[in-house]
N, C-alpha and C positions, 0 to 999 in steps of 0.2 A: 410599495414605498414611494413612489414615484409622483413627486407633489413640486409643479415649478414654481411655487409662490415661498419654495425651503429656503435658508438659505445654506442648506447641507446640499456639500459639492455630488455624494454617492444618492440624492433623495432625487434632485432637478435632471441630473444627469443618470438615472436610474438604469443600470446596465439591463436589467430585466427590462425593462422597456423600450430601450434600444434594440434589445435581440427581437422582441417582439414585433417591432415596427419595421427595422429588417423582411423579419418573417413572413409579415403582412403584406408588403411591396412585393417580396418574391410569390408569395400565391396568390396574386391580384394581376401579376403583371402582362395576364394576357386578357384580363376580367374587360372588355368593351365599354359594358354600362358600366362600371366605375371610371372608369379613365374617364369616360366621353363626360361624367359627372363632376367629375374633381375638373375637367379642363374649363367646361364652364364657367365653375366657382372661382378658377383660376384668371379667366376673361376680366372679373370685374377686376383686378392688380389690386385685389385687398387679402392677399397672403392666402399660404395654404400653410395647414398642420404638421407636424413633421412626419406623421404617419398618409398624409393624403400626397405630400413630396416623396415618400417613400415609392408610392405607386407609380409615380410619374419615371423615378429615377428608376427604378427597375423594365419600365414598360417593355416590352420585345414585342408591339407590333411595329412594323415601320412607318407605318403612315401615319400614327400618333406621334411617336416621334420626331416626323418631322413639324407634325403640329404643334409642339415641344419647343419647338427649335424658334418656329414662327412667330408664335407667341413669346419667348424671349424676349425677340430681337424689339418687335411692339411693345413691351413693357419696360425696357431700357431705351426705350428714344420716347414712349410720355412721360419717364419722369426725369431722364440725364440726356436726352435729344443726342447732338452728334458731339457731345464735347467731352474731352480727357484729360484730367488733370495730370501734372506733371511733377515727380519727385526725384528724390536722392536719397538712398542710404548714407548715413555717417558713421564710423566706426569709430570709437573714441578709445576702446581697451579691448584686447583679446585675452586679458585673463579671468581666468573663471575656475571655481571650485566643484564645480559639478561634473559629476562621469556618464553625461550622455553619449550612450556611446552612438550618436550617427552625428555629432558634429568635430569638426576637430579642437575648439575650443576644450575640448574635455579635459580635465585637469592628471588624468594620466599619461595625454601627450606630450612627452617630452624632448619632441625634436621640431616643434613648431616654435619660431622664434614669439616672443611673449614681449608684447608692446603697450604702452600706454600714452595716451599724446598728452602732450604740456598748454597748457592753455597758448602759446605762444604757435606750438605746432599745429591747435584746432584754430586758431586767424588763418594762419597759411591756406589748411582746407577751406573752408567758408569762403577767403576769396579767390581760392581755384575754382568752388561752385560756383559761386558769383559771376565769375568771369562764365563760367557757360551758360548762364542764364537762369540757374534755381535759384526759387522763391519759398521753396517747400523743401523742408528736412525731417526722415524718420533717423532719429539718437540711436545709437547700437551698444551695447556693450554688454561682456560676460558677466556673470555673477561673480562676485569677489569684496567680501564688505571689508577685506584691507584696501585692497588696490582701488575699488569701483564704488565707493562710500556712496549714499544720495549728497552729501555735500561737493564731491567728486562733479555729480550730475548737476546738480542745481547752479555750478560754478560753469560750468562750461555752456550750462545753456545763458546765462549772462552772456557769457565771451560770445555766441553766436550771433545775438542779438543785436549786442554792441558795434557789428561792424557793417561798414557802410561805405562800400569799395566800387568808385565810380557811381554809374546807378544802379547798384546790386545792392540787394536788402533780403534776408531771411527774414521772411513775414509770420512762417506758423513753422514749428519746431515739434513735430511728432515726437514720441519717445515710446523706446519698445527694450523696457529694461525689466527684470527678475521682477518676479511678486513681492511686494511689499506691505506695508503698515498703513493702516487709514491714516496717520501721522504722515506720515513720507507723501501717502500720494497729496495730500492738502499741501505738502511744499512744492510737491511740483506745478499743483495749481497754480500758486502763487507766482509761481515761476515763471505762466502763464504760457503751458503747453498746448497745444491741437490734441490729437486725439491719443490716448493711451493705449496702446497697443502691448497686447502677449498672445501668442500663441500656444495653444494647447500642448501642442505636435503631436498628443494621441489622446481619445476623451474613452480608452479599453484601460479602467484603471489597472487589472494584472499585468496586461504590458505597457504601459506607464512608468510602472514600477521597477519593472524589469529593464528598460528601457534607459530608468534614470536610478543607477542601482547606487550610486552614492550622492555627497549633497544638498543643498537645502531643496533642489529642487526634487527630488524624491518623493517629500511628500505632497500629495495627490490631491490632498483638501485644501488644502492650502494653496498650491498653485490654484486649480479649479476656480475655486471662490475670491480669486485675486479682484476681479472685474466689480465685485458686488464691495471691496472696501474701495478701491477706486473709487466707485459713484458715491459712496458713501463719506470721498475725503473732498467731492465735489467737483470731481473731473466729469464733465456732461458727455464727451464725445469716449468711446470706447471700441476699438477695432479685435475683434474674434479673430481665427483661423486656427488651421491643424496642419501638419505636416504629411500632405499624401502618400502614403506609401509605408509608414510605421503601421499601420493593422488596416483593415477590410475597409475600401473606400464608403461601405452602404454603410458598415456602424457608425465612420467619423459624420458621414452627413446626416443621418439621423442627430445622434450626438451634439453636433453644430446648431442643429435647427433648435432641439432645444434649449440649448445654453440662451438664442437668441429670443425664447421665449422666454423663459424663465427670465430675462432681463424686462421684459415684455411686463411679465405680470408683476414682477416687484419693485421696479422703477418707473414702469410708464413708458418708458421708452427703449427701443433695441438696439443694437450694434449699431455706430457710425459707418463699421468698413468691415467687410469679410473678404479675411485673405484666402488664398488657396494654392499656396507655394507646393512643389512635389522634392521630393527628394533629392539631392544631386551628388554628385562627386568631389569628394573634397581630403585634404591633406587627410591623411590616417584614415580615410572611410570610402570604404567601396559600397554604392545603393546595391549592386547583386546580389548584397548579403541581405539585403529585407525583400520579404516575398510580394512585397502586396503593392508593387508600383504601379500604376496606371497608365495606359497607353491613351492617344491623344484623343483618340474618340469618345473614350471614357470622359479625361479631363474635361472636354465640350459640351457634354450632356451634365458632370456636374456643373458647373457654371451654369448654363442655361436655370436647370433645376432649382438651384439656390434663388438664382435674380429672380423666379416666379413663386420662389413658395417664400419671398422678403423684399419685395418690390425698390423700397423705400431705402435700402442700404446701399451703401457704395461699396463697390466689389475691387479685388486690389490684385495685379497681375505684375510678378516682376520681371528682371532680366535674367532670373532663373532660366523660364522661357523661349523658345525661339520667335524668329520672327515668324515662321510659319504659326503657331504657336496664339502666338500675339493677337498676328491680326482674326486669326478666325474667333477666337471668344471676347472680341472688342464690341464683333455683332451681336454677342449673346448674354453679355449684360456685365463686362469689366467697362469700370469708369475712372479709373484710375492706374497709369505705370508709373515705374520708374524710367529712368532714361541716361544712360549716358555714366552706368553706376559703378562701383568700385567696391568691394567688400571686404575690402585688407582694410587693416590702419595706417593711415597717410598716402593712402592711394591718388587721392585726387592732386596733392600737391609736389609728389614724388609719380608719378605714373611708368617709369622706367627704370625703377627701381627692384630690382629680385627682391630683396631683403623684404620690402612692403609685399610683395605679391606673394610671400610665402606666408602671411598672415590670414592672407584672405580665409572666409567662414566657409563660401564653397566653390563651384566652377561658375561663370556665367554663361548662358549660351546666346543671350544677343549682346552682343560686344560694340555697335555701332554710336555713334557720337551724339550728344544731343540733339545736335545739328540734323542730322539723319535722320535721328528719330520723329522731330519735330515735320521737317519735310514730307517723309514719310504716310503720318497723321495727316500732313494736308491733301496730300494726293488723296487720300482713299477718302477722304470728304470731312472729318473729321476737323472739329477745333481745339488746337492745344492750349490749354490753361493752365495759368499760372496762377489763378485768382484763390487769395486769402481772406475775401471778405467777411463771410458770414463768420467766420472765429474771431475776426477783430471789430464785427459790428453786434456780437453776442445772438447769431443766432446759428445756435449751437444747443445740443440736447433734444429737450421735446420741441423749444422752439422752430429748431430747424427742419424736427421730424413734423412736426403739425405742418409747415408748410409746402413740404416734399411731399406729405401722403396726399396731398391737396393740389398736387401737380403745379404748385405754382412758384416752384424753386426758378423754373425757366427765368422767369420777369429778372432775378438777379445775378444769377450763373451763367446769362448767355450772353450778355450785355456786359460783365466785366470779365467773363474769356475773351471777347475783343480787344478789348482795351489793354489784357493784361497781354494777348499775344502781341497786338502791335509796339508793347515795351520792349517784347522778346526781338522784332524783328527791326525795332531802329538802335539799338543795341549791342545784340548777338548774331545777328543770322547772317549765314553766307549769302552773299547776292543773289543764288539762284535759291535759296529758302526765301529772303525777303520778295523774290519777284513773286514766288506761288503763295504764299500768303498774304500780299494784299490785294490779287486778285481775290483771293478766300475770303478776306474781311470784307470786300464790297456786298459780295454774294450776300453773308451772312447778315450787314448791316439791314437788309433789306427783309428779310426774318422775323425782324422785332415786330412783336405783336401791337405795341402800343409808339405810335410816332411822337410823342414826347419825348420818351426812350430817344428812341432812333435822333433826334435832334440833339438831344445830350450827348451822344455817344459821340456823332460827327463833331460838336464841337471840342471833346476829348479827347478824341484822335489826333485833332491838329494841334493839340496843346501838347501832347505827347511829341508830336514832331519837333514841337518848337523847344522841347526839353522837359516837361512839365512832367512830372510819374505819379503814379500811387493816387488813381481814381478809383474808385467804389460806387457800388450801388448797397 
């Protein structure tokens, strides 16, 4: 059955051939000439199969794995070099009608305080992010077509937009809300979001099912196939991910890779963003209770695996995470954190608040300030970006993908991470952030491949000192 050009969520995502590509990685995985074969083909950074990733991700000899590892790191610095883009979670509604049972949103919890913010309370947030320096927002909210309508959404991402707090501006507004209608997503377009984000949390539809036993989100087709009305309501950018630790880490990354085909052969173009969050600890839910968590060596090897068998995607690591955590899969092909994050409702504007922290989705484990964060990133060499451009200069979709598989994202992502961090750092940053970042920026200035570039940028910079913001390439 197994055909990714379906648009049947049980045909692309073919459990039988899941199990089978499993199967294959596990009796391959000590096979030399295939490894040494698929590593190869993996050299030119023009993708591998999900069954030739399979073999990779299973491999148990060690010296390929560290070749694994190397290769990686080489293939996230020619197509994302040393830079990181930088976000925030927004939580807008903690209510939801769905009985997942590994989150506490579940509509059977009923000792979780149940919030929704008022357009008035989502200003307050925005210019609490603002004030610490985000430029980039992923939208949050439960399923709940009383409480959480898309007009609910469409209204709030106005309000985000709208405001303009000092020199703090929400440039691209993510959104990572319930499957919906080719109708709905064509309003969010309009609405003009970044990239549209769902996560699978398991692509084993019998536990799926089991998983999300009451509903809308229960059904399995539907969820699945969300991504394919998405594109089809005109949303060009589209973020994957699964929930690690709901069933067998090798079937969701089989599973993964092909959803990222399957977008592959019937749109032309594949995933903007692949997440790869793990399970945590949260009100009403203990992860001991699901068997299949992964320890961090694991978590390392998939990350590496994913960035080599989908070169061209941006990978998404959040404050789930530790810092330990963090920085080791930064080298192995995450190109995107969040920082400084909050996942209750009205966390950012209330931050001492119980009442708000009893909302929150789940624990975080790096809890350090943006500020830190930021720092952090520049010590270990590392450029933090804030930059929106290519969403608000339309290249987005295959355009942005024709130009990333072409390695020539750099000429525009390295050049306005400059620009956008020294916003960060005449701005927001603490003295000893701005002293290690404009050491950073000189460095980096000097990088640019092209000295036209580099003359632009310098005169940028000083215009940014002089007050001037919101330069582009």
């Amino acid at each position: 059955m197994y055909n990714p050009k379906s648009s049947k969520a049980e045909e692309f995502i073919d459990h039988q051939e899941v199990l089978d590509s499993v199967d294959y990685g596990e009796k391959n995985k000590n096979n030399l000439e295939l490894i040494n074969k698929i590593l190869e083909k993996a050299r030119l950074a023009k993708g591998l199969t999900h069954r030739e990733a399979a073999v990779l991700l299973a491999c148990d000899i060690k010296e390929k794995n560290e070749e694994i590892f190397e290769l990686a790191q080489k293939i996230k610095d020619d197509y994302y070099g040393n830079r990181i883009v930088l976000f925030a979670p927004l939580y807008l509604s903690n209510y939801c009608v769905n009985g997942c049972v590994y989150c506490p949103y579940h509509a059977q919890n009923k000792h979780i305080p149940r919030k929704k913010m008022t357009q008035e309370e989502i200003k307050k947030e925005v210019i609490a992010l603002q004030d610490m320096g985000h430029k980039r927002l992923a939208i949050e909210t439960g399923e709940d077509p009383v409480n959480n309508p898309i007009e609910y959404v469409l209204e709030s991402l106005k309000t985000i937009y709208s405001i303009h707090h000092k020199n703090g501006a929400i440039r691209r507004a993510n959104v990572n809300i319930a499957a919906t209608t080719v109708e709905n997503y064509r309003k969010l377009k309009e609405a003009g979001i970044g990239t549209y984000i769902l996560f699978q949390e398991t692509y084993d539809k019998q536990r799926y099912e089991r998983l999300h036993p009451t509903g809308p989100k229960h059904n399995y087709a539907y969820h699945t196939e969300a991504m394919d009305r998405a594109m089809q309501g005109g949303i060009d950018d589209v973020g994957l991910g699964v929930l690690f630790g709901l069933s067998t880490y090798k079937y969701e990354f089989s599973a993964l890779l092909m959803h990222s085909e399957h977008l592959e052969a019937v749109f032309g173009v594949g995933p903007h963003t692949i997440s790869v969050p793990r399970i945590r600890k949260a009100d009403d839910i203990d992860p001991k209770e699901f068997e299949n968590g992964i320890d961090d060596d694991t978590f390392a090897k998939i990350v590496a695996c994913i960035r080599i068998a989908v070169p061209y995607t941006g990978m998404i690591v959040s404050t789930r995470e530790s810092k330990k955590c963090r920085e080791r899969v930064l080298k192995l092909g995450v190109s995107q954190i969040s920082g400084g994050s909050k996942t209750s409702v009205g966390g950012y504007s209330n931050p001492d608040d119980e009442t708000e922290e009893e909302t929150a989705q789940f624990d975080v484990e790096d809890r350090r300030t943006l500020d830190e964060i930021i720092k952090w990133l520049m010590e270990l060499g590392y450029v933090p970006s804030f930059c929106t451009a290519c969403y608000r200069e339309g290249r987005v979709g295959d355009r942005f993908m024709e130009i990333c598989k072409d390695k020539q994202i750099h000429n525009f992502c390295h050049p306005n991470a400059i620009m956008t961090l020294k916003e960060y750092l005449e701005d927001y940053a603490s003295d000893e952030t701005k002293k290690v970042g404009e050491k950073l920026i000189q460095k980096e200035l000097h990088t640019l491949s092209n000295k036209k570039v580099e003359c632009i940028v310098e005169e940028n910079l000083e215009k940014i000192e002089q007050g001037e913001r919101d330069f582009r390439f």
